[in-house]
N, C-alpha and C positions, 0 to 999 in steps of 0.2 A: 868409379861410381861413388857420390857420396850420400851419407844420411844425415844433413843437418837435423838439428838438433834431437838427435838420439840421444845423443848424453843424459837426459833429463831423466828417462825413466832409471838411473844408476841410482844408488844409495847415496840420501844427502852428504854426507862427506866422502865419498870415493875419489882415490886418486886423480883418476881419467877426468874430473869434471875441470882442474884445473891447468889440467895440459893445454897448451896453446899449439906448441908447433905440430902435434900428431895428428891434430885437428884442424880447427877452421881460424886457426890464430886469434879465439878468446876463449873466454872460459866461458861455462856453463853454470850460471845458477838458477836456471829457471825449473819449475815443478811440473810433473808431468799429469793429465789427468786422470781424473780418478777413472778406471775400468767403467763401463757398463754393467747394471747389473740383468739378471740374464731377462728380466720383464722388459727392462729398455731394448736389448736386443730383438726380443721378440716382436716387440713392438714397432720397429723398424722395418723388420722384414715379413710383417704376417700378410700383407698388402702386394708383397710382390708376388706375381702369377708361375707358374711351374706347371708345364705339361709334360703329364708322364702317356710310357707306352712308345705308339709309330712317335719315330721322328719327326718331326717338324720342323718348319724354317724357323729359323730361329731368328726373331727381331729384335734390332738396333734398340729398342723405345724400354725402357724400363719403366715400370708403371709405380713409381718411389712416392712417397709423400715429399721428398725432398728434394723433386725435380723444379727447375723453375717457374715460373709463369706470372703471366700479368696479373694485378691484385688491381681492385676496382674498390671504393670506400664507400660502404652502407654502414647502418648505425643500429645500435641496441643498446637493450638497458644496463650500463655498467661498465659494457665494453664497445670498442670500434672493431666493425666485421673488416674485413678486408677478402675481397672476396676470394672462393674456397677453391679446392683441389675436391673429390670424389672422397666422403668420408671424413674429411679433417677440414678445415679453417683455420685461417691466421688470424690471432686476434690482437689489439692493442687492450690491456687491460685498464682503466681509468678510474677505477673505485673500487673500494675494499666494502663486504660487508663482514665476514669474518677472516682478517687478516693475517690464522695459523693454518688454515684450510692449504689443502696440497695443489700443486697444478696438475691435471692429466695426464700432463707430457712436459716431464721435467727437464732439464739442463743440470748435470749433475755437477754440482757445490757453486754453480751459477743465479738458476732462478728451478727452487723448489717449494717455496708457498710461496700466495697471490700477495703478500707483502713485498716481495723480491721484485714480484712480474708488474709492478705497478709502473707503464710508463713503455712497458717493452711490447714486442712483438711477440709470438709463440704459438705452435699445434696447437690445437683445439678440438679433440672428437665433435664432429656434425651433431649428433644425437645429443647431445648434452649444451647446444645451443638454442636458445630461445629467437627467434627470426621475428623483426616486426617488418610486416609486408609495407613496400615501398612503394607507395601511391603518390608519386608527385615529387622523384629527389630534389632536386633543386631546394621546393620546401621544405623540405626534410632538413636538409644542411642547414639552412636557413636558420632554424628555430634551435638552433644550436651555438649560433653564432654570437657570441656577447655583444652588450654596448661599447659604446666607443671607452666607457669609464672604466673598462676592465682591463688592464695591461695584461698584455702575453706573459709575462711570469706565472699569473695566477690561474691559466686555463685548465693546471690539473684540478685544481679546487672549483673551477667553473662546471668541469664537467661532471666534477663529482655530484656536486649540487643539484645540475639540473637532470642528472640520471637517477644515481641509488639514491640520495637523498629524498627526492622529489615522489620519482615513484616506491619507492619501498618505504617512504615515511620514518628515516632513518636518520639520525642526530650524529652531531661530532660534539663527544666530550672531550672538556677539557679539564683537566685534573689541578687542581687547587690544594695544595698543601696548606698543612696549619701557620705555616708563615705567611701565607696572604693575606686572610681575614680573619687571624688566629680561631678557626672551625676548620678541619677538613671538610673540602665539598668538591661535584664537582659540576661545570657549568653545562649544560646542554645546549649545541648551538643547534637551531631547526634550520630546513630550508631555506623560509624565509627572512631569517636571520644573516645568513652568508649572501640574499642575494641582494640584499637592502646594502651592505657594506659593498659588495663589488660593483651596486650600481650608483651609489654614493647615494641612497636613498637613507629616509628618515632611520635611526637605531634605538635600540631600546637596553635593556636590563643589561643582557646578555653579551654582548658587542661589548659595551663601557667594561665589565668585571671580565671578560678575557682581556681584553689591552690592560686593566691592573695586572693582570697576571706577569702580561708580558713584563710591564714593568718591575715588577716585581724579581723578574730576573736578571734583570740589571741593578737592581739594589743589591743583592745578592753575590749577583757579579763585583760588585766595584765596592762590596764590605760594607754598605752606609745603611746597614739595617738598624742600627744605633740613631738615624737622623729621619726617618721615613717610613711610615704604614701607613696600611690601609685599612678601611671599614668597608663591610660589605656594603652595597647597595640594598638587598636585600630585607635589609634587618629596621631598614626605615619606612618598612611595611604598617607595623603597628605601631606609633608612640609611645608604648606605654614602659611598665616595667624593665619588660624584658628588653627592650632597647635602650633604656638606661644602664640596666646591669651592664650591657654586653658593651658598651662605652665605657664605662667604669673597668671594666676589665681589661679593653685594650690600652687604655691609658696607664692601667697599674704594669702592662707587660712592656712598658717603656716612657717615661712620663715626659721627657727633656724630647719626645719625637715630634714631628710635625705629620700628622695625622689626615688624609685627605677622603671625604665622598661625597661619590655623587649620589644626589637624590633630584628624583622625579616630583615634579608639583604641575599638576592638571598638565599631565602631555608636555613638560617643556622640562628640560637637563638642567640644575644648576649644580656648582662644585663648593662643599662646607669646608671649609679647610681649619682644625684644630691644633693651636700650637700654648702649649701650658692652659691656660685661662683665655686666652683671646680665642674668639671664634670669628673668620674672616664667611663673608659669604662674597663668591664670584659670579656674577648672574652672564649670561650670554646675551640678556634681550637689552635697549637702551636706554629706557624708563624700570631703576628701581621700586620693587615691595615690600613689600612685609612677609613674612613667611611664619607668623606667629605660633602654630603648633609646633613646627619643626625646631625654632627659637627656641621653646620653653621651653622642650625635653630636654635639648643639650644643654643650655644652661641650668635643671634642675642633677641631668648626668655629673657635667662639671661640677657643681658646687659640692654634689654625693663625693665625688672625690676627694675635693677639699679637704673634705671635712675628716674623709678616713685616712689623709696623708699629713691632719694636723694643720692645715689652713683653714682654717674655719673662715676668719676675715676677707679672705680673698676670694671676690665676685668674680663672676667671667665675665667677659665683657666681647659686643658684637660691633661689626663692624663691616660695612660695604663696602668693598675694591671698587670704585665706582669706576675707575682707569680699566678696568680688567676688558682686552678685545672682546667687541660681539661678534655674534654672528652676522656673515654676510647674507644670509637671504631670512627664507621662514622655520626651515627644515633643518636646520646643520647644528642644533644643539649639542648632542649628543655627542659631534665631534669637538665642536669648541669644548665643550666638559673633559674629553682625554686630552684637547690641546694644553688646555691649563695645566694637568699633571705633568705630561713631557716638561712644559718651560717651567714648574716650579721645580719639577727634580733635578733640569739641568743648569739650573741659575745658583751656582756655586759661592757665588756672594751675595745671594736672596733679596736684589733690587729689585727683584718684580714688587715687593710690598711698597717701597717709596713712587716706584713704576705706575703703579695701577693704582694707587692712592692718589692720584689726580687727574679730575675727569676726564675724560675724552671720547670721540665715539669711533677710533679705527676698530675696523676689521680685520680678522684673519683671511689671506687670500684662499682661494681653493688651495693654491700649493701647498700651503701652512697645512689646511685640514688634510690634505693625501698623503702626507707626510705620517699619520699617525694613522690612518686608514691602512695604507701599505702594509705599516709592521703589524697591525693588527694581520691583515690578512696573511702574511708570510707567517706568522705566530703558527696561525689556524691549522694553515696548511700543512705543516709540521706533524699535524697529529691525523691527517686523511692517509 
């Protein structure tokens, strides 16, 4: 008779674990699991039936939550049902709304809160499930199903989105250190936010200042925070003062950096890019403007600086990327705006300025722009 792997419940260093020949000719380092505790056990067995008194025959069929059986796939808010046993359900968990919350029915140092269970299978008490009746599965599945623009990597964030998000009106922050926008903040993506990026639909505020972010952690990464920041999007809200200081400031928090943002003008994305006194403007549409409020402030911010780092003479001066790719349709600003950041961060010998300083009218392909879509969404996902 043998007991493979018994060894394991032994004391981590006891002899016995690394005898070979008295055993199964290897050694044992594996860990044994943690006991049950006695509510687990209970919990297991409160379901199985016991008749007491006359005898009875006694049957084969044990009535276990953890007997086999066919699972059938219906849908709810948060989670996928699979269908149930008497009292309990198997669920797949696919969105968090508070992610230190316990499971019901845990797997001990495996999956004990809904952070662990996100992805997996697991018990489920009936009574603590919320049922949406199923009138028509087929359509059910259906309106579940992404567009073709959504790749299978991102289906956890797909589901999240059009479940908790959607019906519980519930946001994914994403957390913005003072090294981003030199302000702590933190961004709130909404439903419609995540589903405009997974369907390669139009983007706004929020999308562009999470991909800085990402980026941001490749600066970080790779040490060139000395070469590269950012400005909020946000802060070119109002013109005025306060968004001069707040230039003025990040310029003094590094002056020799190359300073990149995006700002909004009536509904369309363009990228300002500040390097000492020069200010580059990158338009995505193929007929150049004027952008004159957004102009002044900066060059009224810059020369503030100037002045208080002892340049007084030296003007800022603007300038068109007229070379700089457009957009390939009507919609896809917002991405050509994060494309420009990827290629100016990763253009190591910064010929995109001699590049895009002569005109021309190519385009980024779609590939180009999903290229920075992906890691945004992969970013995102990180934090569902």
């Amino acid at each position: 008779m043998s007991f493979q792997g018994h060894r394991r419940y032994l004391p981590r260093h006891h002899p016995y674990r690394k005898k070979k020949a008295a055993f199964n000719g290897e050694q044992e380092l594996g860990f044994a699991r943690p006991p049950l505790s006695g509510e687990e056990v209970l919990l297991q067995q409160e379901r199985i039936k016991f008749s007491f008194g006359e005898a009875v025959k006694k049957s084969k069929k044990v009535d276990s939550q953890w007997k086999k059986n066919q699972f059938s796939l219906t849908w709810n808010i948060g989670n996928s049902i699979i269908k149930k046993e008497t009292g309990y359900v198997r669920v797949q968990v696919d969105g968090i709304i508070k992610e230190d919350a316990l499971v019901p029915v845990p797997i001990a140092s495996e999956i004990e809160t809904i952070r662990q269970a996100v992805g997996s299978l697991l018990a489920w008490p009936e009574d603590m499930v919320i049922f949406t009746p199923v009138t028509g599965r087929n359509l059910e599945m259906k309106k579940l199903q992404p567009s073709e623009n959504v790749p299978r990597r991102f289906m956890l964030l797909y589901k999240h989105a059009v479940t908790i998000m959607k019906e519980a009106n519930d946001s994914i922050q994403i957390p913005c250190g003072e090294e981003v926008f030199g302000v702590e903040k933190l961004i709130y993506l909404l439903h419609e936010n995540v589903m405009a990026l997974l369907g390669f639909k139009m983007i706004g505020q929020a999308a562009i200042s999470t991909y800085m972010a990402y980026l941001q952690t490749k600066v970080r990464k790779r040490k060139h925070s000395d070469m590269f920041a950012f400005l909020d999007p946000s802060a070119t809200f109002k013109l005025n003062d306060d968004f001069q200081n707040y230039i003025i400031a990040r310029m003094r928090s590094g002056p020799s950096r190359i300073f990149l943002l995006p700002q909004n003008e009536s509904y369309h994305w363009i990228l300002i890019m500040i390097w000492e006194s020069e200010i580059f403007i990158l338009n995505p549409l193929p007929h150049q403007k004027r952008f004159t409020a957004l102009e002044e402030a900066l060059v009224g911010a810059i020369r503030s600086y100037n002045a208080q780092i002892g340049h007084v003479n030296k003007n800022p001066t603007i300038k068109n990327l007229i070379g700089s790719p457009k957009q390939p349709g009507g919609s896809e600003c917002g991405y050509v705006v994060m494309r420009y950041m990827k290629d100016i961060y990763e253009d190591k010998e910064m010929k995109f300025l001699s590049k895009w300083g002569v005109k021309c009218r190519k385009s980024y392909t779609k590939e180009q722009l999903d290229e920075v879509r992906f890691e945004t969404l992969q970013y995102i996902q990180e934090f569902v």
